[in-house]
C-alpha positions as CSV (number, residue, x, y, z in Angstrom):
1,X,-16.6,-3.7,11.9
2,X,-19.3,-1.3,12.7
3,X,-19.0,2.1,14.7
4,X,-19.8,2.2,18.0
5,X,-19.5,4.6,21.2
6,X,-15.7,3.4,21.5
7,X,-14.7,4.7,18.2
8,X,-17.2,8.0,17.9
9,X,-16.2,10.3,20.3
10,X,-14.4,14.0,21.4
11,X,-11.2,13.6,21.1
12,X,-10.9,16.4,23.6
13,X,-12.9,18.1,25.4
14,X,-15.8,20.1,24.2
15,X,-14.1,23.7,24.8
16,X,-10.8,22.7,23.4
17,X,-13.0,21.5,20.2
18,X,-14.6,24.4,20.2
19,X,-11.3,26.3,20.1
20,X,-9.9,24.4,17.3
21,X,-13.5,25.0,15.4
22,X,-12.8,29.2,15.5
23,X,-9.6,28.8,14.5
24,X,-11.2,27.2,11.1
25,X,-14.0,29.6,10.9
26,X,-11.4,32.9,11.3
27,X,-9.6,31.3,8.6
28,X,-12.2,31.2,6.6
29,X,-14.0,34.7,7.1
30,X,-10.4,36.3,6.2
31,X,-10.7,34.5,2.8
32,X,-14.7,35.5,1.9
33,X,-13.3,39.1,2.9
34,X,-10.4,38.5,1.0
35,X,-7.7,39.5,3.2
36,X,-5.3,36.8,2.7
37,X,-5.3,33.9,-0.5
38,X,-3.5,30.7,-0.8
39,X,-3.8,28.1,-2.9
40,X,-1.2,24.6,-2.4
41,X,0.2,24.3,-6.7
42,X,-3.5,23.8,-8.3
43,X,-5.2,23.3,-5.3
44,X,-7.2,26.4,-4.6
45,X,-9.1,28.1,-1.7
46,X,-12.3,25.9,-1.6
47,X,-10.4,23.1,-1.7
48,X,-8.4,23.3,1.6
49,X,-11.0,25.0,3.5
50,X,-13.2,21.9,2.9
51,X,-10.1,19.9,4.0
52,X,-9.8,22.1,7.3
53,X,-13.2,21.5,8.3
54,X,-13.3,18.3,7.1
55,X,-10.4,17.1,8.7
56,X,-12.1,19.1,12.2
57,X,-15.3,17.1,12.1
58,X,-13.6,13.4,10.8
59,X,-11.6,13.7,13.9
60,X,-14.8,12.8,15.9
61,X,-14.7,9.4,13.8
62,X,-12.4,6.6,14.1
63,X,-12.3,3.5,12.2
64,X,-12.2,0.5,13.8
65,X,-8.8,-1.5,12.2
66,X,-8.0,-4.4,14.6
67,X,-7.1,-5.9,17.9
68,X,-4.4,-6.3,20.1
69,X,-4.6,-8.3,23.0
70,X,-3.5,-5.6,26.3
71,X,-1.1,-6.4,28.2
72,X,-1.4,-3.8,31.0
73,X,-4.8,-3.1,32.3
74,X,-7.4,-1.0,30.3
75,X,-7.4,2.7,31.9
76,X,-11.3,3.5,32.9
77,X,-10.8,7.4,33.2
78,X,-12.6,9.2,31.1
79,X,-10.2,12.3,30.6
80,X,-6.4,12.3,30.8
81,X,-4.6,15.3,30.3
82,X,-1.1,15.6,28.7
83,X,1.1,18.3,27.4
84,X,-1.2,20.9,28.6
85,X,-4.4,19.3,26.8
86,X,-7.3,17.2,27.8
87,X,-7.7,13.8,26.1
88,X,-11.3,12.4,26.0
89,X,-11.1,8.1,26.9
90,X,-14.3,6.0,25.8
91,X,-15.3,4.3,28.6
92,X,-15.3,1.0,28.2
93,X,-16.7,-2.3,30.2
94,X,-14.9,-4.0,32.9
95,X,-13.1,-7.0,32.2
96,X,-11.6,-5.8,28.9
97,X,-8.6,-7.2,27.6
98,X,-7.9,-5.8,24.4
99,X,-7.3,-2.8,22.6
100,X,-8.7,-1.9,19.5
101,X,-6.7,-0.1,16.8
102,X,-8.0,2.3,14.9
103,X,-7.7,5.3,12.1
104,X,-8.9,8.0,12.5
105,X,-10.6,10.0,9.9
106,X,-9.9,13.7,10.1
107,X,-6.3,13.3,12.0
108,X,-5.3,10.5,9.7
109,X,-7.3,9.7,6.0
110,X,-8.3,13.2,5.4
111,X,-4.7,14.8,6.0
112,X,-2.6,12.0,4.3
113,X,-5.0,11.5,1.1
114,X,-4.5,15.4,0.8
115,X,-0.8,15.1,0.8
116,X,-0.6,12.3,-1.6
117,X,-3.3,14.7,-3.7
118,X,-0.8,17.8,-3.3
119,X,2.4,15.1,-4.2
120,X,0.4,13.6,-7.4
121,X,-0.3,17.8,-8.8
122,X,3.1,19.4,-7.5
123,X,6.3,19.5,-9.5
124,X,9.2,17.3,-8.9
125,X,11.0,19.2,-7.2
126,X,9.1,20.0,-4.6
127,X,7.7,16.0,-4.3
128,X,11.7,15.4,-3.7
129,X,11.9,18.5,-1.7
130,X,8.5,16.9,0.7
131,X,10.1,13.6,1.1
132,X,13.2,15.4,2.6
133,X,10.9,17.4,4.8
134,X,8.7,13.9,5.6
135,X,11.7,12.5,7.0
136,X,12.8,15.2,8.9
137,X,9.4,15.6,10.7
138,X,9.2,12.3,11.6
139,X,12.4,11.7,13.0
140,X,11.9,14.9,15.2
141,X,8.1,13.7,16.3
142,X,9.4,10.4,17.0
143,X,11.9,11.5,19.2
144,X,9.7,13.9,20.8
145,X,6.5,11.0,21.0
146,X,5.5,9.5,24.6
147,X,3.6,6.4,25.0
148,X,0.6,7.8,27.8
149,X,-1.6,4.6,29.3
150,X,-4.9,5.4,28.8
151,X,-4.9,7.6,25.3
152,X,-1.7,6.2,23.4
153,X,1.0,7.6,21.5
154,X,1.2,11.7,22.0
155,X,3.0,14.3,21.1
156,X,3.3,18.1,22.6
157,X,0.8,20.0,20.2
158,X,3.7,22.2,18.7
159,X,6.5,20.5,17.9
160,X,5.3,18.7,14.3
161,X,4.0,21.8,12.7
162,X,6.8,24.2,13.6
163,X,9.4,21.4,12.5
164,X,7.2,21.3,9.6
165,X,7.3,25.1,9.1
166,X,11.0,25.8,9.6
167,X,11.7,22.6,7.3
168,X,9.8,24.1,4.5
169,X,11.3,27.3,4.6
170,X,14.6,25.6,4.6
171,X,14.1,23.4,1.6
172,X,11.6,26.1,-0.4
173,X,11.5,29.5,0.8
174,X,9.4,30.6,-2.6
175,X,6.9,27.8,-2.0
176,X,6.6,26.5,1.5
177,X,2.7,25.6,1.7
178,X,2.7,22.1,0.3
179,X,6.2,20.9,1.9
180,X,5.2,22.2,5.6
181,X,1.4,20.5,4.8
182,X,3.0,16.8,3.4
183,X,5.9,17.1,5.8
184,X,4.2,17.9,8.8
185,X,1.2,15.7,8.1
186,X,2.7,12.6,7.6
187,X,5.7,12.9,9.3
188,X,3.5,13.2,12.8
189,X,2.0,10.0,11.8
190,X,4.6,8.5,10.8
191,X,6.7,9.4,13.9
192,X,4.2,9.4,16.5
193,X,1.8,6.5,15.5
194,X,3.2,4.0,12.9
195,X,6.7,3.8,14.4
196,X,4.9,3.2,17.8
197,X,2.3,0.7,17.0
198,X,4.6,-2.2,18.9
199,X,4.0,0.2,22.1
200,X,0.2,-0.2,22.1
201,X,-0.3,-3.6,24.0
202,X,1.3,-1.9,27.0
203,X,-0.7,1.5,27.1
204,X,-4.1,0.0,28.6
205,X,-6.1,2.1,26.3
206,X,-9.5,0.9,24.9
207,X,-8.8,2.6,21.3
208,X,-5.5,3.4,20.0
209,X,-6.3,6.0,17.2
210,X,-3.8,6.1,14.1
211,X,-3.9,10.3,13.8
212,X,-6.4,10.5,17.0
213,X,-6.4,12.2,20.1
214,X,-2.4,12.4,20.7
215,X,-1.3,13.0,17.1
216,X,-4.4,15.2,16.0
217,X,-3.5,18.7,17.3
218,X,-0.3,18.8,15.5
219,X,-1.6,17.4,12.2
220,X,-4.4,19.9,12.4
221,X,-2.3,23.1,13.1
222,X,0.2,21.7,10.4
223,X,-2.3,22.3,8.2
224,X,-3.1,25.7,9.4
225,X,0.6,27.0,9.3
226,X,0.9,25.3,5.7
227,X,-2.1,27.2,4.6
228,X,-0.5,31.2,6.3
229,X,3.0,29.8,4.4
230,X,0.9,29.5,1.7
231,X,0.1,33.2,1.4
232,X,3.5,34.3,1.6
């Protein structure tokens, strides 16, 4: 299928993607000054700072998977806000009646071909030890995980990356960095999106992103707390 204006798009709004974008850039002038390193087993520096910004820009893109046929009627708003933070909604035409399922590229691909990377070159002991936290992240994001017409499956910002971060430290306090970065990552998805995918023909959204708009913010600061456990 090719791109289009459904599946390009802010996730959020402008501001709130500019937010995000300092976040990455802070990170990355405290490594050219050298005030704090990290590096995941053999994955260094340059490495996961290319995967931060990559995974920030690939969250504009969604690819288009398939479609479900809607069984509630397609939202039209442009902006929903949930959880404190302001979805962006393509606008679609009237008179549409499915929704298309997507992936999206920096809150999905990007985050879980990392973790299977970090899984692959880690020990395994702490592969055993990321499984654990996997499937303690994703129970606690599924339970936390609403169904919103409109956007799809959210979750409040928060709750995968700190249930990420405390799991980590449980199961590795020496080396917490690639547990809370696999746990957290794919345990959002896992527990918000693939879990939920049944729940999308009611939502009335035009695109139903697999790590998009709802998932995205905890995936993405799960990968910021993974990297400042990393430097412990």
């Amino acid at each position: 299928m090719c791109m289009s204006r459904k599946t390009t798009y802010f996730p959020h709004d402008q501001l709130h993607f500019v937010f995000l974008g300092l976040v990455v850039l802070v990170i990355v002038v405290l490594v050219l000054a050298g005030w704090i390193s990290f590096t995941f087993e053999n994955a260094g520096n340059a490495a996961i700072l290319i995967i931060l910004v990559g995974s920030l820009v690939g969250s504009l893109v969604n690819i288009p998977l398939y479609k479900v046929e809607a069984r509630a009627p397609v939202v039209q708003e442009e902006y929903v806000r949930w959880f404190g933070i302001t979805y962006r909604v393509p606008r679609v035409s009237y008179g549409e009646t499915s929704t298309m399922v997507a992936v999206n590229v920096g809150g999905a691909l990007i985050p879980a071909a990392m973790s299977v990377y970090l899984l692959i070159i880690s020990s395994l002991s702490i592969v055993l030890r990321s499984l654990v936290g996997v499937l303690v992240v994703t129970v606690v994001t599924h339970l936390v995980a609403r169904p919103v017409k409109g956007v799809g499956i959210t979750t409040p910002t928060f709750v995968p990356p700190i249930a990420a971060a405390v799991a980590a430290v449980v199961l590795s306090p020496a080396q917490p960095g690639v547990i809370a970065y696999v746990a957290g990552t794919l345990g959002a998805l896992i527990g918000a999106d693939l879990l939920n995918l049944g729940k999308i023909p009611e939502l009335g959204a035009p695109v139903a992103s697999i790590g998009g708009a709802g998932t995205f913010d905890g995936v993405f600061l799960t990968g910021i707390i993974a990297v400042l456990l990393a430097t412990i």
